[in-house]
C-alpha positions in Angstrom: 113.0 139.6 96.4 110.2 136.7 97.7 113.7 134.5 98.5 115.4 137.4 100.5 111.9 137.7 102.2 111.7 133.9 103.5 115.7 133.9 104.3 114.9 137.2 106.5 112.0 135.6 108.0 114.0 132.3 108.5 116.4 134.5 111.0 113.9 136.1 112.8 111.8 132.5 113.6 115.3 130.7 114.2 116.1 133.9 116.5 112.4 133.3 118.5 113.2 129.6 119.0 115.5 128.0 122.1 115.6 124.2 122.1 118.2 121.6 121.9 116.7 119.9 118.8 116.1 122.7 116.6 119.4 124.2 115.3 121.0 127.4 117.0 121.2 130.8 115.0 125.0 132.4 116.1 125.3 135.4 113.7 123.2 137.2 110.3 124.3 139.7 108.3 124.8 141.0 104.8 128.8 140.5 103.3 128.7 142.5 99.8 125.0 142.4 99.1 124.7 138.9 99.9 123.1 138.0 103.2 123.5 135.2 105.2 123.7 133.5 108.6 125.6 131.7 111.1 124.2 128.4 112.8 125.8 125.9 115.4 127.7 123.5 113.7 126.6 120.4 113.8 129.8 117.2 113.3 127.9 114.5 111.3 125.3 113.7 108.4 121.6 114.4 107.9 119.9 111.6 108.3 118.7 111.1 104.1 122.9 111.1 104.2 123.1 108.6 106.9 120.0 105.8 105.6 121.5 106.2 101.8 125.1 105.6 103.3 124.3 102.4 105.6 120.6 101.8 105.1 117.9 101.6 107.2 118.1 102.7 111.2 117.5 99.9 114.0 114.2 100.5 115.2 115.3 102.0 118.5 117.5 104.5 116.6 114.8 105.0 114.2 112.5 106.1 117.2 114.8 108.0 119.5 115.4 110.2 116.5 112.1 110.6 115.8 111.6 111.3 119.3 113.8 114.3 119.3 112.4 115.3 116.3 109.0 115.1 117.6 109.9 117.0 120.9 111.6 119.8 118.6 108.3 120.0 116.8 106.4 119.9 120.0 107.6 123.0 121.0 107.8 125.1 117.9 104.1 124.5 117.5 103.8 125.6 121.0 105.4 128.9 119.4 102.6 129.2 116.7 105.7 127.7 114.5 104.9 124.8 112.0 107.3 123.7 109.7 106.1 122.5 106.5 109.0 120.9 104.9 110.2 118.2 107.6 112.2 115.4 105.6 115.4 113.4 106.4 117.2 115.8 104.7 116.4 118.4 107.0 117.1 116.7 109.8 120.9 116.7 111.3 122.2 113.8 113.5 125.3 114.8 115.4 128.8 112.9 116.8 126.5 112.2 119.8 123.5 111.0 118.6 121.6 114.3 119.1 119.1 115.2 116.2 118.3 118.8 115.2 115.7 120.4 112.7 117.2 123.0 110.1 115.4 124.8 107.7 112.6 126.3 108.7 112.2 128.3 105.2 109.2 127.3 104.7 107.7 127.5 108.3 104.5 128.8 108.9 103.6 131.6 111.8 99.9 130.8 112.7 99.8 133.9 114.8 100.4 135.2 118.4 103.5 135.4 119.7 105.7 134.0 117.3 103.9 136.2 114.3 104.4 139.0 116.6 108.1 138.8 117.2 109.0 137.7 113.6 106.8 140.8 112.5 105.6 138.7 109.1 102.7 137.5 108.5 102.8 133.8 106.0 99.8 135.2 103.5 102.6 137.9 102.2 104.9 135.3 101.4 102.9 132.3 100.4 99.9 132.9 97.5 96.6 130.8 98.5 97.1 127.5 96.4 100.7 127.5 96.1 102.3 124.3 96.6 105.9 123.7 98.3 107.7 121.6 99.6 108.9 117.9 99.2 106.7 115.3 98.0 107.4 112.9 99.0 106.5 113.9 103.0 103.7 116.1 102.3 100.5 115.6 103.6 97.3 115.4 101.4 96.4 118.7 102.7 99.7 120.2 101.7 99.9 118.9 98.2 96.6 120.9 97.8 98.0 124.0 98.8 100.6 125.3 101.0 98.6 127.4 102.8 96.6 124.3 104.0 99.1 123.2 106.3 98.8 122.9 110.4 100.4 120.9 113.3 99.2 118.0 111.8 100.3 118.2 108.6 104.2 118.0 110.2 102.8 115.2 112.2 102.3 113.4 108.4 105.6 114.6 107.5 107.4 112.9 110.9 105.2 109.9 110.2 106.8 110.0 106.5 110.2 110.5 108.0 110.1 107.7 110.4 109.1 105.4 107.8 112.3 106.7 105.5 114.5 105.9 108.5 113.0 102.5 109.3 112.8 101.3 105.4 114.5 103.6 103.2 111.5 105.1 101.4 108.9 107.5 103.1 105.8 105.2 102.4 107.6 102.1 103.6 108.0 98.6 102.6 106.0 95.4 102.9 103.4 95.2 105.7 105.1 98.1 108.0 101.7 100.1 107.3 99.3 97.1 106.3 96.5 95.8 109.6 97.5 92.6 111.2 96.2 89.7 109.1 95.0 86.5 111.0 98.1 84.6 108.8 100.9 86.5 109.6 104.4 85.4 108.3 108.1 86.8 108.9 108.0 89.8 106.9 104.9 90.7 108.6 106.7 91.0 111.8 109.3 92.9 111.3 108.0 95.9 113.0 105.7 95.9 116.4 102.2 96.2 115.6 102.7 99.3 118.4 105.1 101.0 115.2 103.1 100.1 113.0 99.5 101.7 114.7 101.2 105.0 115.1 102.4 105.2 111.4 99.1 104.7 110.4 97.9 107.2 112.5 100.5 109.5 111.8 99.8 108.9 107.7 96.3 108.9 107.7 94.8 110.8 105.0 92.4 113.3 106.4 93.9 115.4 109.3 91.6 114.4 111.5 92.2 111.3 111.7 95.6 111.9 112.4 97.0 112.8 115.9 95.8 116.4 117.0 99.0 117.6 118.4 102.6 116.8 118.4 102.7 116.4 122.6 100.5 112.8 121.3 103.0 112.1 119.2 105.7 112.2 121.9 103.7 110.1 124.2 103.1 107.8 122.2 106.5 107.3 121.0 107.4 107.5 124.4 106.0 104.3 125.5 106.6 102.8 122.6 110.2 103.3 123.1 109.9 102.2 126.7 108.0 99.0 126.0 111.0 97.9 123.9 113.3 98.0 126.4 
């Protein structure tokens, strides 16, 4: 019963949301007691698929996915929508290089307009304290409980993720997320210190010393990506 609760909810929030990076819902029903739904099809891997197949993203793909990603985020949390569980593996990259966020099981309806239209409320499905999600890209906050999660807890998550598709692990490798030192070798710069500020930003252990918001994120990345041109 609690799993056919969250799948029902996962319709009705995929139903509320309209962008090109989060994934389309075409069709829900129930076939012989089992329900299920219908989403856009998306040609191609997810991107946990894609960096285990043939490693580590170039930088500027690394970012331009995490771009989309971050725009897609942008506007669910303008919808009262978080999502709670943002990895690689929820993440599809498509024939033309366009990235799209899937399951939103575990997504979070803070109230207003998106609570109102999904008609649920995320204290009847989620018990105070329970933890959920994956590890890995969970924010401090998160691990504590799931119920602890906000906007900036998927800004950890896409700060987790970026470092998954620049290095193959979500905490990274090397210096990516160590301060400049006054000695710095090869390995050192790998990465622009510019990549390497936001991660630490974006990873930062207390919430507020993250980013606030997801439209930071964007900018940010925004000029980032432009400055590497």
């Amino acid at each position: 019963e609690p799993a056919q609760r969250r799948f029902e909810r996962e319709i009705r929030l995929l139903q509320s949301l309209d962008h090109p990076n989060i994934v389309s819902i075409w069709q829900s029903g129930t076939w012989r007691g089992i329900p299920y739904l219908v989403t856009e099809f998306s040609e191609g891997d997810n991107l946990a698929v894609r960096v285990h197949r043939h490693g580590p993203l170039e930088l500027s793909d690394a970012l331009r996915c995490a771009l989309q990603v971050a725009r897609g985020l942008r506007y669910a949390h303008g919808k009262s929508i978080i999502h709670r569980d943002l990895t690689p593996a929820n993440l599809l990259l498509d024939c033309d290089d366009v990235v799209r966020i899937i399951d939103l099981g575990l997504a979070k309806a803070l109230g207003g307009d998106a609570a109102d239209s999904t008609g649920v409320l995320d204290r009847n499905l989620t018990p105070r304290g329970a933890v959920a999600g994956t590890r890995p890209y969970m924010s401090p906050e998160q691990l504590e409980g799931l119920s602890n999660a906000d906007a900036r807890s998927d800004i950890y998550s896409l700060g987790a993720t970026l470092c998954f598709l620049l290095t193959g692990t979500a905490r990274g490798k090397g210096q990516l997320l160590a301060k400049p030192r006054a000695a710095a070798g090869r390995d050192d710069e790998q990465f622009p210190e510019s990549v390497r500020c936001i991660l630490r930003k974006m990873l930062a252990e207390k919430p507020q010393d993250r980013y606030q918001t997801m439209d930071e994120v964007v900018s940010t990345m925004a000029e980032i990506q432009k400055s590497l041109k």
